[in-house]
N, C-alpha and C positions, 0 to 999 in steps of 0.2 A: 504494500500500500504506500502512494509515496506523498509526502506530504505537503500541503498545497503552498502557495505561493501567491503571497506573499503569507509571513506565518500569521497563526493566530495573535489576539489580541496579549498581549506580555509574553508572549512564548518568543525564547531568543535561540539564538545556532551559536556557536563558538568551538573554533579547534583549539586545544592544547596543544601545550609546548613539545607532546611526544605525538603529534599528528591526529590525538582521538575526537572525534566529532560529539559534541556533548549538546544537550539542550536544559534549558533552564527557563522556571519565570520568574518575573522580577515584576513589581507594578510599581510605576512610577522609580521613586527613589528607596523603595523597601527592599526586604535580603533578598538574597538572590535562591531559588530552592530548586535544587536539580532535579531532572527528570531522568530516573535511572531505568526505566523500564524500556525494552528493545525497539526501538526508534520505528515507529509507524503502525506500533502493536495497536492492540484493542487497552491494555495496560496504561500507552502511553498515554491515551487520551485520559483515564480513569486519573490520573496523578496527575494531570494539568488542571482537571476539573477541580480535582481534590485542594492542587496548587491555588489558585485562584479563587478559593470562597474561603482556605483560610485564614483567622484570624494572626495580623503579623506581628502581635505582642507573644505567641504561641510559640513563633518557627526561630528555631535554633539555628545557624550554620553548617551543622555538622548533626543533625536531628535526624528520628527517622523518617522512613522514603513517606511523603504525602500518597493520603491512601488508604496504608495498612491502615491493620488495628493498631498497630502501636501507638503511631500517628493520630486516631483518631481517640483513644485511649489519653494521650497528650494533653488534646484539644479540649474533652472533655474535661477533665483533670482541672483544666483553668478557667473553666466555667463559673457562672454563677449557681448554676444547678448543683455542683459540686460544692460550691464553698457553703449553699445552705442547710447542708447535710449534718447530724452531727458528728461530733469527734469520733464518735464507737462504730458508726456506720459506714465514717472514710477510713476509716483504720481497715476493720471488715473486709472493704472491697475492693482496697489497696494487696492487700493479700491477695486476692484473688486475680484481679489483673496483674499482677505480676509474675503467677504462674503461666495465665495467658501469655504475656508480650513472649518468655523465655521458650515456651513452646508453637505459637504460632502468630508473634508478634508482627512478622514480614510479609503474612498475607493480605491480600485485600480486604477491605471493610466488604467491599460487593459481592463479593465471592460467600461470606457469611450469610446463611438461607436460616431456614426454622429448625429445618434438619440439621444443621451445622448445631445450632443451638440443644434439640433435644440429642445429639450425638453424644455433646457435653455434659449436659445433664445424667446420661444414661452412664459415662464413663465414673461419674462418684457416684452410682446406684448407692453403693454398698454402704455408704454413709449417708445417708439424706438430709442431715443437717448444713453437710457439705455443699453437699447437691445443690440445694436449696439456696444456699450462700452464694454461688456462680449463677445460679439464676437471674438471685435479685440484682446482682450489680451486672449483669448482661441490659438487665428488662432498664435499668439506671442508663446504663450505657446506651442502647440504642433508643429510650426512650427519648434523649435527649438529640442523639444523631438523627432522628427521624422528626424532631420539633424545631428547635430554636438552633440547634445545629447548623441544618441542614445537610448534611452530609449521605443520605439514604432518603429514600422516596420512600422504601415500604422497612418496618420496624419485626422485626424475622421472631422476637421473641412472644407475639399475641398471641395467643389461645395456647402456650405454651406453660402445663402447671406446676408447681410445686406436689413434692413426693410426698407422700405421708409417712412421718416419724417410722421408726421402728419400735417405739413402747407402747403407743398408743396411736388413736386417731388421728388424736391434735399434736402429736409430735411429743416432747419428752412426758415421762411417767409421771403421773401426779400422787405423790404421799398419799397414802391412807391414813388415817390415826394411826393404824395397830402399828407401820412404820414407822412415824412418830413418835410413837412409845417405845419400839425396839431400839431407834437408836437412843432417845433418852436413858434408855438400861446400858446401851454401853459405851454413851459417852458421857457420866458424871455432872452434876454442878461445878465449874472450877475448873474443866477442860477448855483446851481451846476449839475442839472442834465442836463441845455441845454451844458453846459462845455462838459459833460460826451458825449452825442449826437457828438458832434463837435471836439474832438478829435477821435471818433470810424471813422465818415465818411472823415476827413481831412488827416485822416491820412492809415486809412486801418487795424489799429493793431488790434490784437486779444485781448479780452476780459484782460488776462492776462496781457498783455504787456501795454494796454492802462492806465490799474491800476498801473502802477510805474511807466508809462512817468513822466519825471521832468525835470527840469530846467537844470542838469548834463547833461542833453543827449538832448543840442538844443546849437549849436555852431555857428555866426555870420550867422544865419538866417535858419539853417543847422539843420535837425534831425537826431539822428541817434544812433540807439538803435541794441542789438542783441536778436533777437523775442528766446521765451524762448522755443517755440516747437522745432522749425527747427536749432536753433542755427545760423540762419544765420544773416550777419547785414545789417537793412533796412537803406537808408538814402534818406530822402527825405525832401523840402522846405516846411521851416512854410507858409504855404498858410495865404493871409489875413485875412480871416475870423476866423480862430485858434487863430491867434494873438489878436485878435479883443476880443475873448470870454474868453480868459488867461488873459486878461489885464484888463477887466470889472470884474472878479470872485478872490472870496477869493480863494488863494490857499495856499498847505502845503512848506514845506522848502525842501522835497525829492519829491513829489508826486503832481504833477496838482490836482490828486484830491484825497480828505480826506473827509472822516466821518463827521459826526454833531460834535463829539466830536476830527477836527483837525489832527485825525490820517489818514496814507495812507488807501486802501483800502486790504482787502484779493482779490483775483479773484475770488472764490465762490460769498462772500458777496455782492462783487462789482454786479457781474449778477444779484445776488437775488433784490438788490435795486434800478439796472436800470431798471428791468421787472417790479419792482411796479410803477417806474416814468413813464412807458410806460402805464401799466395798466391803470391809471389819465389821462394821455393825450389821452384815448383811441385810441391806437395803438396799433395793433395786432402784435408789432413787438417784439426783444431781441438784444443784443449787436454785437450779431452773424450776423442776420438779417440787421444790417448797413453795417458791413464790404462787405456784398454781396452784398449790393445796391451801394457803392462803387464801387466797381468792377467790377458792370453793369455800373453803370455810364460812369466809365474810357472807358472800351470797346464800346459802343456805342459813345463818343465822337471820337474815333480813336486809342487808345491806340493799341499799337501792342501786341502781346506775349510775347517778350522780356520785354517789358515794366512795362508786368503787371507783371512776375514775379520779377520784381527787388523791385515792388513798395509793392507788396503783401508778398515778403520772401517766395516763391516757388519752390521749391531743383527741382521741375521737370513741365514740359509745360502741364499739363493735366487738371489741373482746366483754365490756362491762354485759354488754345484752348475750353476750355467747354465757358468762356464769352463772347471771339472772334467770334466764330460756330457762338451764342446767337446774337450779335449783326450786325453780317454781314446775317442772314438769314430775321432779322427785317429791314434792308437797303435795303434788294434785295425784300421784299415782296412790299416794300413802293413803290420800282420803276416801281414792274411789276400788282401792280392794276391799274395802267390805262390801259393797257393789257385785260383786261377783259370788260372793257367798248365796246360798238359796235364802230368798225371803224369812221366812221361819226361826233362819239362824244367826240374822243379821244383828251385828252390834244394837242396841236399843239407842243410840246414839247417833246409828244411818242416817243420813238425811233422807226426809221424806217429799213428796211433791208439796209445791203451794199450790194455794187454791186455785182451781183456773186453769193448772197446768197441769194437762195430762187426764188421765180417769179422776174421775171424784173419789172422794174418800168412802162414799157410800158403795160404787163398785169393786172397790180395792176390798 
């Protein structure tokens, strides 16, 4: 295919000092960004495109080739979509694109399909947390390449879903009491792992947040922290039993809880060392796994919606009505098994029809 004449708009020709024929575009007085793809390909056009929509606060000298994911990955990266994110969530998917770039960083954005996407998805089956994690910052990433990017016309990750957990439905295992009770027998008052226990379920925080609760963020009986996902701030009362287990336990001077060796915890670490104290106490459960037994609990006690979002840092009612649903359907089944017994035998308690509704009482 050879290419036309005169060139396109910014697209320059230049030979090097060793005779090689190179192309580049440049717009106006901006960098200059090579076009490495084989001179008249279907490619080269794709990185001129790519050249010229993007942003020149983005492009490096010496960056990768306009195009790839890398590149697009970059672009992203510098986004405003990205800088709204929060800290745990750019962390997260910083992880994950980085795996990307090292293994298929040089290919094209275009070339990524749905299939390309559930391909990935299917390659971490065997972890679905995993899984699930490359999802979200794919469905992050092209959401954004297929919007305010522009960089893709069609967005490959749509109707593409999330795996379900391997404990449960909803992904990690929620405590029972009688687990809650097991590990309370073999993690004492005064341990630092029944501490770790009893700030996840007193309090509702997230694995992260629970690992830098401290003394700074508990005011005349008052907690009150800004959870590091949602940025929102939770405040809620030292319950007695918290108190109870802070006051029995070594703790650090920033952090309830610290290391063998005094120091706070990482959040990785922290997970990695409650899932072996869980392991010990055999509980099938994770840190994760409290927080949700929490929040069954609240709900089935009465907690409202409202409620549980202010106590859980919920920007939106959609998990609050997912434990609400949960425990108002475990309330109404309680009341309508005597329902199923034969008349004769029923609790004297059953509820009966009102008047009006249904046979009258004279034909009953």
């Amino acid at each position: 295919m050879n290419m036309p004449r005169p060139l396109p708009p910014s697209l320059h020709r230049e030979r090097t000092r060793h005779g090689q024929v190179v192309y580049y575009v440049r717009r106006k007085h901006g960098p200059r960004i090579r076009i490495r793809a084989e001179f008249g390909a279907p490619e080269f056009f794709e990185e001129y495109r790519a050249a010229l929509t993007a942003d020149p606060a983005t492009i490096a000298t010496k960056g990768p080739r306009p195009g790839t994911i890398e590149w697009a990955i970059k672009c992203y990266m510098a986004s405003s979509a990205w800088a709204s994110l929060s800290v745990a969530t750019r962390g997260a998917r910083d992880c994950v694109f980085r795996q990307i770039v090292a293994t298929s960083g040089d290919k094209m954005l275009s070339q990524v399909s749905q299939r390309t996407i559930i391909g990935g998805r299917e390659k971490r089956a065997k972890t679905p947390h995993s899984a699930n994690n490359y999802l979200k910052a794919m469905r992050g990433l092209f959401g954004w390449a297929s919007g305010d990017g522009g960089l893709v016309k069609v967005n490959p990750t749509l109707g593409v879903k999330l795996l379900k957990g391997a404990n449960d439905a909803d992904g990690f295992h929620t405590w029972t009491e009688a687990e809650v009770a097991r590990f309370e027998e073999a993690w004492p008052l005064g341990t630092r792992e029944r501490l770790a226990l009893d700030i996840l379920l007193y309090t509702g925080l997230r694995r992260g947040d629970a690992a830098r609760l401290g003394r700074q963020h508990v005011c005349d009986g008052l907690i009150s922290i800004r959870t590091e996902k949602t940025g929102e701030v939770v405040s809620l009362p030292m319950l007695e039993p918290l108190a109870r287990s802070i006051a029995a336990t070594k703790t650090g001077d920033l952090t309830f809880l610290i290391t063998e060796r005094g120091a706070p915890f990482a959040k990785e670490s922290f997970g990695n060392w409650f899932k072996k104290a869980c392991v010990k106490a055999k509980v099938p459960g994770t840190a994760h796994g409290l927080r949700k037994a929490g929040a069954t609990r609240a709900a089935e006690n009465g907690a409202t919606e409202r409620e549980l979002m202010a106590l859980f840092g919920w920007n939106t009612g959609k998990m609050a009505v997912h434990y609400t649903k949960a425990a108002s359907q475990k309330r109404l089944a309680q009341e309508a098994a005597q329902l199923l017994l034969p008349q004769r035998t029923q609790n004297k308690t059953a509820r009966t029809s009102r008047p009006g509704a249904g046979a009258s009482a004279k034909n009953r």
